[in-house]
N, C-alpha and C positions, 0 to 999 in steps of 0.2 A: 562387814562381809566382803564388800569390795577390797579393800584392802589385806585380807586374807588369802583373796583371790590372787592378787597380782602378786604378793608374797610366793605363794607357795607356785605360780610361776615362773617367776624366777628362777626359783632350785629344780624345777620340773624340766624345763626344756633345754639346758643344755647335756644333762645325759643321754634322752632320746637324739639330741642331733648327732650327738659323737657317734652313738651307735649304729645312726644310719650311715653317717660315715665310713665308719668302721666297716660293715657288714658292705658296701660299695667296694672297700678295695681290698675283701675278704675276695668277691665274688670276681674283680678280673686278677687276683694269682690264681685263684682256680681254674679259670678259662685259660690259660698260661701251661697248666698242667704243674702247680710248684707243688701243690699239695700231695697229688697222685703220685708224683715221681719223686721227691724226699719220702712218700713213705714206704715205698716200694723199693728204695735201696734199704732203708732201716730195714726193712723185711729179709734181707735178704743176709743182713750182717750174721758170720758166723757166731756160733756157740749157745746154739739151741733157743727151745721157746721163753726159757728165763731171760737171757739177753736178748733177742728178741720184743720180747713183750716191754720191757727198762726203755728200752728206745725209743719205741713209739708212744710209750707215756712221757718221756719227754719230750717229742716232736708233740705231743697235743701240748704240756706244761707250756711252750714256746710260744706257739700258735695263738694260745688264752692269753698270754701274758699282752704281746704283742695288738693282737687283733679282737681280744673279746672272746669270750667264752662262748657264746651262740656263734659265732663264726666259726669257731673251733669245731662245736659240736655242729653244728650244720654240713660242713665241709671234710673234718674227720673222722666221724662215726663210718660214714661207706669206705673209708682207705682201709680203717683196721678192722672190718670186717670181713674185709674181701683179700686181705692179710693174710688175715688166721685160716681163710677157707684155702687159698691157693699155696699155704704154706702146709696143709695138712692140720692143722693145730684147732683142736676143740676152742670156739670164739668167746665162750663164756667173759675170760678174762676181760679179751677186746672189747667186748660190747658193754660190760659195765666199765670198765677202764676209762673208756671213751666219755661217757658224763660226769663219773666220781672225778676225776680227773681235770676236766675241765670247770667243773665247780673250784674245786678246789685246789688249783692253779690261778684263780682270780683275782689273787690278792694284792702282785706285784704292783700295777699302772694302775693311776685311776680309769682311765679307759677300757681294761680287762674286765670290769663287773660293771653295768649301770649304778647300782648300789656303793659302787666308791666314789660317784663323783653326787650322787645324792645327797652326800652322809658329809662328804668333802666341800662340800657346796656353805653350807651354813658353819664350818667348822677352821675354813680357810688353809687349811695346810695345802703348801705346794706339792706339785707334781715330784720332784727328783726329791725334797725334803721323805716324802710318802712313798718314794721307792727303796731309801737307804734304810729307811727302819723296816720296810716291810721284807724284802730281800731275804733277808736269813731264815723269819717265819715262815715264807714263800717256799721255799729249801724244804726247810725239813716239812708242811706239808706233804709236797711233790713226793719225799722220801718214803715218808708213815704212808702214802697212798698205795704206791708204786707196793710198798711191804706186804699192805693187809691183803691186798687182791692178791698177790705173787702166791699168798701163803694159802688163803683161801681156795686157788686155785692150780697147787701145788704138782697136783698129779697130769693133769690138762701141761701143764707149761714143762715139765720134766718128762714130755716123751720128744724122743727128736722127729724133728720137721721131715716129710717125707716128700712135698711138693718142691716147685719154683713158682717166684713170683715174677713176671712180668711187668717191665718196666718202659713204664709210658714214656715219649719223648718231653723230656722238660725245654719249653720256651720261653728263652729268657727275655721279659719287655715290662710291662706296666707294671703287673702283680708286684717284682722288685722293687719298684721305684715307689710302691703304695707302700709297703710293709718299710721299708729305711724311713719315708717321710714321716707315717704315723707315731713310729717311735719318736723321732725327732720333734714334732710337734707337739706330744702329749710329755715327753721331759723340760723342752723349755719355753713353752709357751702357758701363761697361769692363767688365760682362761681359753684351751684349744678347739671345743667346742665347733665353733664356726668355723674357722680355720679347716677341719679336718671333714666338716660336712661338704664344704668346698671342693677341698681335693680329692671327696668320692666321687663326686658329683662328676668333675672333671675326666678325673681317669675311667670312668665308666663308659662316658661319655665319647672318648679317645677310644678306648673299646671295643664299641659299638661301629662307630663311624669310620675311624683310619685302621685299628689293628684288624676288625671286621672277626674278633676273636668271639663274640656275643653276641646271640640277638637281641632286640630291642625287647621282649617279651622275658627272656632270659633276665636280663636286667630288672626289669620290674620287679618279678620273681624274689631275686637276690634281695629286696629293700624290706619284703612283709610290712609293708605299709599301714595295713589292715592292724594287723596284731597291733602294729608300735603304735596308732593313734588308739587305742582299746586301753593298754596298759598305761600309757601316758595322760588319759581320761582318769579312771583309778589312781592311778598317781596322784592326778591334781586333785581329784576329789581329795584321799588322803590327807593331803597336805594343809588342804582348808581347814577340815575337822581338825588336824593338829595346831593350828593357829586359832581357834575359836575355844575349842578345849584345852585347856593345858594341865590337863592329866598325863600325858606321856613325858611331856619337854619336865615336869617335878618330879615324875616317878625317875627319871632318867638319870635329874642333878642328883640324887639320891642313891643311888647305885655308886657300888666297887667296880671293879676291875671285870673281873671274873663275873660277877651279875647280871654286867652290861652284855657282852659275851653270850652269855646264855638265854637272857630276853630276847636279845635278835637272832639268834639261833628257833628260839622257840616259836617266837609270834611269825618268823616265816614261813615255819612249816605249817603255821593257822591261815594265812591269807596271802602268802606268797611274800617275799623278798625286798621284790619293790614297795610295794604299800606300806608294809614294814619299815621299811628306809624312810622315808618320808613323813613315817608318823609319829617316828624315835626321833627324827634327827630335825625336826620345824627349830630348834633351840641351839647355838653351839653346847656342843659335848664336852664334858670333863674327859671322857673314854673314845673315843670317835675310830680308835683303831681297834681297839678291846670289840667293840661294836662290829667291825664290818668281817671279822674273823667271826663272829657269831653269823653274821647274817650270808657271808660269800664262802663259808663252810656247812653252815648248818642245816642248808636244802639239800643235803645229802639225805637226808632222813626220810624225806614225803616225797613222795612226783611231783604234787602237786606247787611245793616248791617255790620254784626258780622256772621260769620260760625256758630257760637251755633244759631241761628235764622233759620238760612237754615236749620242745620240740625234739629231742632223743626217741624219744617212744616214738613219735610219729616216724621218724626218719627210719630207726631200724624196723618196725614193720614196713616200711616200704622197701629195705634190703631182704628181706626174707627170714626178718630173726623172730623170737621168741620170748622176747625181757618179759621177764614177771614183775609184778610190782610189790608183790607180798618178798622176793628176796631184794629188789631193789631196795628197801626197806629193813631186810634184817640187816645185810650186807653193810647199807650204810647206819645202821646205828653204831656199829664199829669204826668204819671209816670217820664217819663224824665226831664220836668221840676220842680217838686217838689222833687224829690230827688236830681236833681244837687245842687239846690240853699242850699239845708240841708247841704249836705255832704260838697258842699263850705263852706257855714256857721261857721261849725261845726269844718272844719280844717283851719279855721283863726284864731276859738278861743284856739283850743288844741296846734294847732302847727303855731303861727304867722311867726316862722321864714323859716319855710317850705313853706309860705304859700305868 
């Protein structure tokens, strides 16, 4: 048992630390205004709500790749809401945009999902090895995403824009120097974990005290402390069960391609993503990419999901919006499955041997 325990700590605690990390120097480019003001120029780019809408699903694709998907979705969901409203444009789009989107933008870095360095953890593939093959899957998700909403919400995006948006002053200081170094550390560093908890810690820190951009409550705030020791609790329970049992780690060496794929698609939408992670992956993977395409696409389907989905809901009722969860739901059964079958597709052909 003890040894179960320290096992499945192991692979437990350096995703939670990245992502406090992450989420540290998510929250001073914000204070910064990088978020507000890049997405208030995309707003503002001629040639209607279709080009429009393509942009700032790439400003979030960027944002997730870089900085994590809960920082995406924490930080972008109020840009492209308050987008669509000050642009005249029905926010439908936006507001589901803003999570299909950011889910499924997570595939790039392992820092982008919890569930990539979970899975990555026991599986050993490097950081830049696991951005070359994911990259073109990455792609044509972002694409099939960007498609299905566009079309979905064809007539909303095909009236021209009647408003202006208002464009915050961007200050350039920490948030920059957070987002070049995150990248930089989670491509050549092979375990960044610490490293990148560090440098939240620090520039939040600078923040607070010399930019005086944040207050010290504001900071707390940005970290959800609460949540990330809850989920990383669950985690590690997970984890134990998956080293005591090995029903998941045989059911696992047993799977195709495409199986594996659809297993962590499925069992996320049962008990959430992360737990999932941890109770597929206690064992190196034959599939371990096949795998995190199922599991960092496939909480498209449920709310209940992926953390970044909960926290969506919450955030846009506090914008003033109106998400249903019964079309979050139809919406992404499409999304979900036309983007898995892509991104599969796509990494059989870039990467067969990964694949």
């Amino acid at each position: 048992m003890s040894h179960a325990l320290v096992n499945s700590f192991d692979q437990v605690w350096p995703p939670f630390a990245l992502i406090a990390g992450l989420l540290m120097m998510g929250r001073v480019a914000a204070s910064d205004g990088l978020f507000e003001s890049v997405g208030a120029q995309l707003a503002r780019i001629p040639g209607g709500g279709v080009v429009m809408f393509a942009a700032l699903m790439a400003l979030v694709a960027i944002v997730t790749a870089v900085l994590n998907l809960d920082t995406s979705v924490v930080f972008l969901t109020p840009v492209l809401i308050h987008a669509a409203r000050e642009r005249g444009v029905k926010e439908n789009a936006f507001l589901y945009g803003a999570i299909f989107m950011s889910n499924g933008a997570s595939l790039l870095l392992p820092g982008s999902n919890l569930t990539n360095i979970l899975v990555l953890t026991t599986s050993h593939v490097r950081s830049h090895v696991f951005a070359g093959q994911m990259f073109l899957p990455w792609i044509a998700s972002i694409v099939v995403i960007t498609l299905v909403l566009s079309i979905w919400c064809r007539k909303d995006l095909r009236s021209r824009p009647t408003g202006s948006v208002t464009t915050p002053p961007l200050r350039w200081g920490l948030g920059i120097v957070g987002i070049g170094l995150a990248v930089v550390l989670v491509l050549t560093l092979s375990s960044p974990a610490l490293p990148i908890l560090v440098a939240g810690v620090m520039l939040i820190g600078a923040q607070v005290l010399i930019a005086r951009r944040l207050t010290g409550n504001e900071a707390r705030r940005s970290l959800n402390a609460r949540t990330l020791l809850i989920l990383m609790s669950v985690a590690l329970a997970f984890g134990v069960v998956a080293r005591l049992w090995h029903g998941p780690a045989h059911l696992m060496s047993t799977l195709g391609p495409w199986a594996a794929a659809g297993i962590g698609a499925g069992l996320a939408n049962v008990v959430n993503n992360l737990p999932a992670a941890v109770l597929l992956s206690s064992q190196p993977l034959h599939h371990p990419l096949t795998l995190l395409i199922g599991l960092d696409l496939g909480p498209n389907v449920f709310i209940i999901g992926a953390l970044s989905s909960m926290l969506w809901l919450r955030i846009a009722h506090r914008e003033g919006a109106h998400p249903s969860i019964r079309t979050f739901t139809t919406i992404g059964v499409v999304v979900t499955s036309c983007s898995m079958v892509v991104a599969l597709v796509t990494l059989q052909l870039v990467a067969p041997r990964a694949f």
